[in-house]
N, C-alpha and C positions, 0 to 999 in steps of 0.2 A: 504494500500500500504506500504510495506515492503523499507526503503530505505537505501541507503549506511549510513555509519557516517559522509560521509565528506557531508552531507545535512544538514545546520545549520539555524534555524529561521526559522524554515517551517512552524510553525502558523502562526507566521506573515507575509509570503509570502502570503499564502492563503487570509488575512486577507484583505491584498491588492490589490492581483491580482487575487481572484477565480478560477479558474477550470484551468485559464492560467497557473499557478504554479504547481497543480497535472501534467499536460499534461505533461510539459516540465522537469520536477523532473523525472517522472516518464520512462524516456528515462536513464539516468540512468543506468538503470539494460536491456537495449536493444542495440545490437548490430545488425552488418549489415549483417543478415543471408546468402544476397546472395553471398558476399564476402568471408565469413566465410568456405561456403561449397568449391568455387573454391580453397582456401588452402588447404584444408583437403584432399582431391583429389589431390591435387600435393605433398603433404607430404606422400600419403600412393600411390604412383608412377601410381594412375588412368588417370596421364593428366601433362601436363608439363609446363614451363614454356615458354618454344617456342612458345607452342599452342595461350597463350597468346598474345605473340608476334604477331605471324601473324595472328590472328582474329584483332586485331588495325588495322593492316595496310593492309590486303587485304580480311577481312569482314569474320565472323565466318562459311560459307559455303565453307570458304578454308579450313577449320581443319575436316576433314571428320570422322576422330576419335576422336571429343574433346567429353570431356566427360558430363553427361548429367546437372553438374552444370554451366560449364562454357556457355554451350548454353543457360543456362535460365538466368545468367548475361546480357549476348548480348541481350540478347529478352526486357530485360528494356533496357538495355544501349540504342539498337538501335530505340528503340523508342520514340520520341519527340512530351511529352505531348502537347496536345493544347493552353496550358496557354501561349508557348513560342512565343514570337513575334523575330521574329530575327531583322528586324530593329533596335528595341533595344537594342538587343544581341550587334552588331552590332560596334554601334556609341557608347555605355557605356565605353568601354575600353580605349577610347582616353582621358578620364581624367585622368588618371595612368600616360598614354606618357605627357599631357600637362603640368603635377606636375612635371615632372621632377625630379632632386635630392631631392626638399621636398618632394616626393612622396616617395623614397627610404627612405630619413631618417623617416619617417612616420611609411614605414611597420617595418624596424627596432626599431624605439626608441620607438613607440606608439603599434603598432597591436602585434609584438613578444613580446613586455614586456607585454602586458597587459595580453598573452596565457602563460609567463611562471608564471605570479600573482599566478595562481590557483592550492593551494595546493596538488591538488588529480589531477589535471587535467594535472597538468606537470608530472607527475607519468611513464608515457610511455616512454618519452624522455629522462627523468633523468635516466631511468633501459636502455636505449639504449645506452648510452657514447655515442650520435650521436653529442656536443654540447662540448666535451672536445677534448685539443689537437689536432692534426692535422684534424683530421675531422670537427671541427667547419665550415672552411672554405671555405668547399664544400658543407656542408650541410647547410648552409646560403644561397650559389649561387645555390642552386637546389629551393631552396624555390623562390628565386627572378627568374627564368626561368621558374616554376610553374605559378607564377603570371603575369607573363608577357606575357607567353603563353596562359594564359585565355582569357587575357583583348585585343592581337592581333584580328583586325578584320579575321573573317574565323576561328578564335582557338578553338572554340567551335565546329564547324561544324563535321561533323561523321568520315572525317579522316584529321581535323589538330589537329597540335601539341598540342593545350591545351587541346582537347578530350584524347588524350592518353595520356599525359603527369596526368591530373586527373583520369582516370581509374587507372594509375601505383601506383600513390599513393593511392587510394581506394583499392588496392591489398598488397601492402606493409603494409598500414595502420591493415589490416585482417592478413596475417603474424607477424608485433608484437604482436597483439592482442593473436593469436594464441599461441605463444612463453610466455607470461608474463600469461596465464590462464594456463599453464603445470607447471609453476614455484612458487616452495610452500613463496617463498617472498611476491608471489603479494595476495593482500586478497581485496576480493571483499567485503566483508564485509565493508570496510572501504570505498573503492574505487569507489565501481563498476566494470562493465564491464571495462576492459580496454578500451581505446579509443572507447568511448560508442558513442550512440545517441545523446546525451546531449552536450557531449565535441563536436562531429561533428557542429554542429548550431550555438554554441560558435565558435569554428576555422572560420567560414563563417560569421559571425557578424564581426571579425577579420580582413578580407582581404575587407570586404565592409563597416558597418554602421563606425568600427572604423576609417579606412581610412577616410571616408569621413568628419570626427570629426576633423582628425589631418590636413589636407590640408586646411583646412578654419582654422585652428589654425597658420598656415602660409602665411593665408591672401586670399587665395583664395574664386572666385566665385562660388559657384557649388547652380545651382537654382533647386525648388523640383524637375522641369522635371528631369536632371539631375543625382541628387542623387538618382531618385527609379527608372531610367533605368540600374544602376548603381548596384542596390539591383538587379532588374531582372537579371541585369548578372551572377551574384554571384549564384543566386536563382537557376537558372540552372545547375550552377557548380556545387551548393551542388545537385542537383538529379542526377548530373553524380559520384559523390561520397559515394553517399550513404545515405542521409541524409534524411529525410521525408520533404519533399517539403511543404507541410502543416503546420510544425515550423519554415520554412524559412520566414520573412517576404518582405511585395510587400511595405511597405511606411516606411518611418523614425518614425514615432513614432511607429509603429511596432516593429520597432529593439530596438529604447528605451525601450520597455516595454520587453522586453526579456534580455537587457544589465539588468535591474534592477533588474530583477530577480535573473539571474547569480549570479549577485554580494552581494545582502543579502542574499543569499543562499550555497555563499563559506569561508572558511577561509581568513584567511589573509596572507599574504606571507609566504611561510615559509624557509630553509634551501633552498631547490633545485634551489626554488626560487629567493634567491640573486645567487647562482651560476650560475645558465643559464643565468641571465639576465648581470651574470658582464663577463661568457665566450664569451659573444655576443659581450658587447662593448670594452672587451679587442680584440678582435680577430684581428685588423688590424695589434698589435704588433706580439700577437702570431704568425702570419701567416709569417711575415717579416724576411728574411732568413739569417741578417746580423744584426749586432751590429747598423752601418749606420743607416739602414732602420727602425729599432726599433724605435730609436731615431726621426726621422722623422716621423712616424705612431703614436706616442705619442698624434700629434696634434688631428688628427682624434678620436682616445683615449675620451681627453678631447671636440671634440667637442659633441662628442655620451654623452657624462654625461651631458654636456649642454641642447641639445635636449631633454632628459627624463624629467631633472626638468621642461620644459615647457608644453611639449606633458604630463607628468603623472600627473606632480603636487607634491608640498614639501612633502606634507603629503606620499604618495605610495613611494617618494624618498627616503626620510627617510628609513621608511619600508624593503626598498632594502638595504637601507646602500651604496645610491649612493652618493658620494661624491659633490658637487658645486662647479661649474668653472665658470671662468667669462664667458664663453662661454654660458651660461643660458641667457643672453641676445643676443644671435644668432636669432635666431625664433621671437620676438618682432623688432626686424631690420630689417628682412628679409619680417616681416609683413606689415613695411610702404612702400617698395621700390616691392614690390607683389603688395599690393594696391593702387599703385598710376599706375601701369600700367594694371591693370584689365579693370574698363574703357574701354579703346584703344581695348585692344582683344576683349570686348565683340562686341564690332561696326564694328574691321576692322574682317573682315575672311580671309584674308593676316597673319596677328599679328597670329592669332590662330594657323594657319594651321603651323607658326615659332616654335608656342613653342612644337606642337609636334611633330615635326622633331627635334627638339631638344632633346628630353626626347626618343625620340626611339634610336637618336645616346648616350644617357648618358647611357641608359641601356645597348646596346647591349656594350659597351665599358667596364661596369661596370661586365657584365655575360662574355665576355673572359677573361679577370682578373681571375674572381672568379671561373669559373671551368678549367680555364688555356687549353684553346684550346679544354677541354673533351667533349662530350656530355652527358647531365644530364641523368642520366638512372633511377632513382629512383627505387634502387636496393631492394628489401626484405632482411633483416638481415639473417643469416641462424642462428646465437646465440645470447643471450643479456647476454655478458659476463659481463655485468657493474650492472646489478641485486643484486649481495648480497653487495655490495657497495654502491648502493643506501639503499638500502634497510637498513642499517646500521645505514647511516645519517638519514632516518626518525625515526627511534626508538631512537636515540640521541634524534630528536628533539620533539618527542612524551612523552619519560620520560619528559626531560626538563619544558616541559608545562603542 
């Protein structure tokens, strides 16, 4: 098996985890074929992006001319393997709402940092400027609308919002793909497939085992039922995305044993790396449209660095070159006064049923802010004008080392 360079310690991956290691390595160099083809088709004008459109929303036998990749999309999309329990589908997503704000600062300071760690694997996002100036802060609030639209009861189901909202990005995600394999920056050699197989299962480890790492880091209860109905949600999401269902895992230590993978098998931070993660926590200032409000957004600033040294840890802090603020004992505070009322929720179903009505008003609150009245569209790029500029910084930091 032939594999990129950013695969580092692969004897000794094998050496630990057998066959698990090939499998998962070897995604890699695969991408989402069925994806792939409905771009290609819309780039050489066989099928449109309309089409797309109204197959979501009133079922792919209303596009009586779509073309014949986009109908074999729908033929998995509408299909719902047998593995899936909806019950659990169902009731998993109410831990997102019950986490409330640590739930947010979670996917922010914990799940995005830890997706933009990986040297090769932030490769997509760094060649998109999706992540600098003014777009940071839309494309932050698409991401948390994404997620939220999963985890809503019904959001999965064949026409709500988090089914489309994840097909849109499993289309977009196949348009940059499509755009950075035409573009002589991008080298597979090094990289891989862009937004490969591999990084898919990662980004879905991401939004579920890590979350549920970082919420019990803030004191919360999440018991095994919980966290692997939790995994089952996600598990679904990734086969509405694209991902092989078979590397998705159904228990926690499944996902442990794929986070370890990942991890002795990638780089260590690099350039792109402190930049998406510091455009991320600077962004409350960036966004702030007066001298005033800058000034005010500052706190937030520093409480986002706080949150990282406890959600990452000194060591990966460092690494980023995140600064420490007192605010680092935020999350350890927030741990005894979470803790002393977990208890109460788990006995009263009153208590419970408060804190997520809570966390669905904190979202919905926090998603009109952030895409300012818009609707998320999770648009396809038509250029990745930020390509020979990344591309730039990695060979800085490729001599360098």
């Amino acid at each position: 098996m032939s594999l990129p360079r950013r695969a580092i310690q692969v004897d000794l991956a094998r050496a630990r985890f057998g066959a698990k290691a090939d499998v998962l390595l070897a995604q890699l160099n695969e991408s989402d074929a069925l994806a792939d083809a409905v771009v290609e088709d819309f780039a050489a004008r066989r099928g449109s992006w309309s089409q797309l459109d109204r197959a979501l929303k009133e079922g792919i036998d209303s596009v009586p001319d779509a073309p014949p990749s986009l109908r074999a999309l729908f033929a998995q999309l509408d299909h719902v393997p047998s593995w899936v329990d909806w019950d659990r589908v169902e009731r998993a997503g109410q831990l997102l709402f019950r986490t409330s704000m640590a739930g947010g600062a979670t996917l922010g300071a914990k799940s995005l940092c830890y997706g933009y760690c990986s040297p090769a694997g932030n490769k997509p996002l760094a060649f998109t400027g999706q992540l600098d100036g003014p777009a940071v802060g839309r494309r932050l609030a698409e991401t948390g609308r994404f997620v939220t639209a999963t985890c809503t009861p019904g959001g999965l189901r064949r026409f709500g919002d988090g089914f489309m909202a994840t097909v849109k990005v499993r289309l977009m995600h196949a348009q940059v793909r499509r755009l950075l394999q035409q573009a002589p920056e991008w080298h597979s050699d090094l990289w891989g497939i862009p937004i490969n197989q591999h990084d898919t299962v990662a980004t879905s480890l991401l939004f579920s085992a890590v979350f549920l790492e970082g919420v019990r880091q803030f004191g919360f209860w999440v018991t095994r039922r919980e966290a692997e109905d939790y995994l089952h949600l996600w598990k679904y999401s990734g086969y509405l995305i694209g991902a092989p269902p078979q590397l998705l895992p159904d228990t926690e230590h499944e996902a442990q044993t794929l986070a370890d993978i990942i991890t002795l098998t990638q780089g260590p931070p690099d350039e792109d790396s402190r930049r998406l993660v510091q455009s991320l926590i600077q962004s409350p200032v960036t966004q702030a449209p007066t001298a005033e409000e800058k000034a005010k957004a500052q706190i937030h600033v520093d409480l986002g660095y706080g949150f990282c040294r406890t959600l990452l840890g000194d060591d990966l802090c460092d690494e980023l070159e995140l600064r420490p603020t007192a605010w680092r004992w935020a999350i350890p505070t927030a741990r005894v006064v979470v803790g002393a009322f977990e208890p109460l929720r788990r006995i009263v179903p009153r208590v419970d049923d408060a804190y997520v009505r809570l966390g669905q008003r904190y979202w919905a609150n926090t998603l009109k802010v952030g895409l300012a009245g818009q609707p998320a569209r999770f648009a396809p790029p038509k250029a990745l004008g930020a390509v020979r500029e990344a591309a730039a910084r990695f060979m800085r930091t490729a001599t360098a080392t």
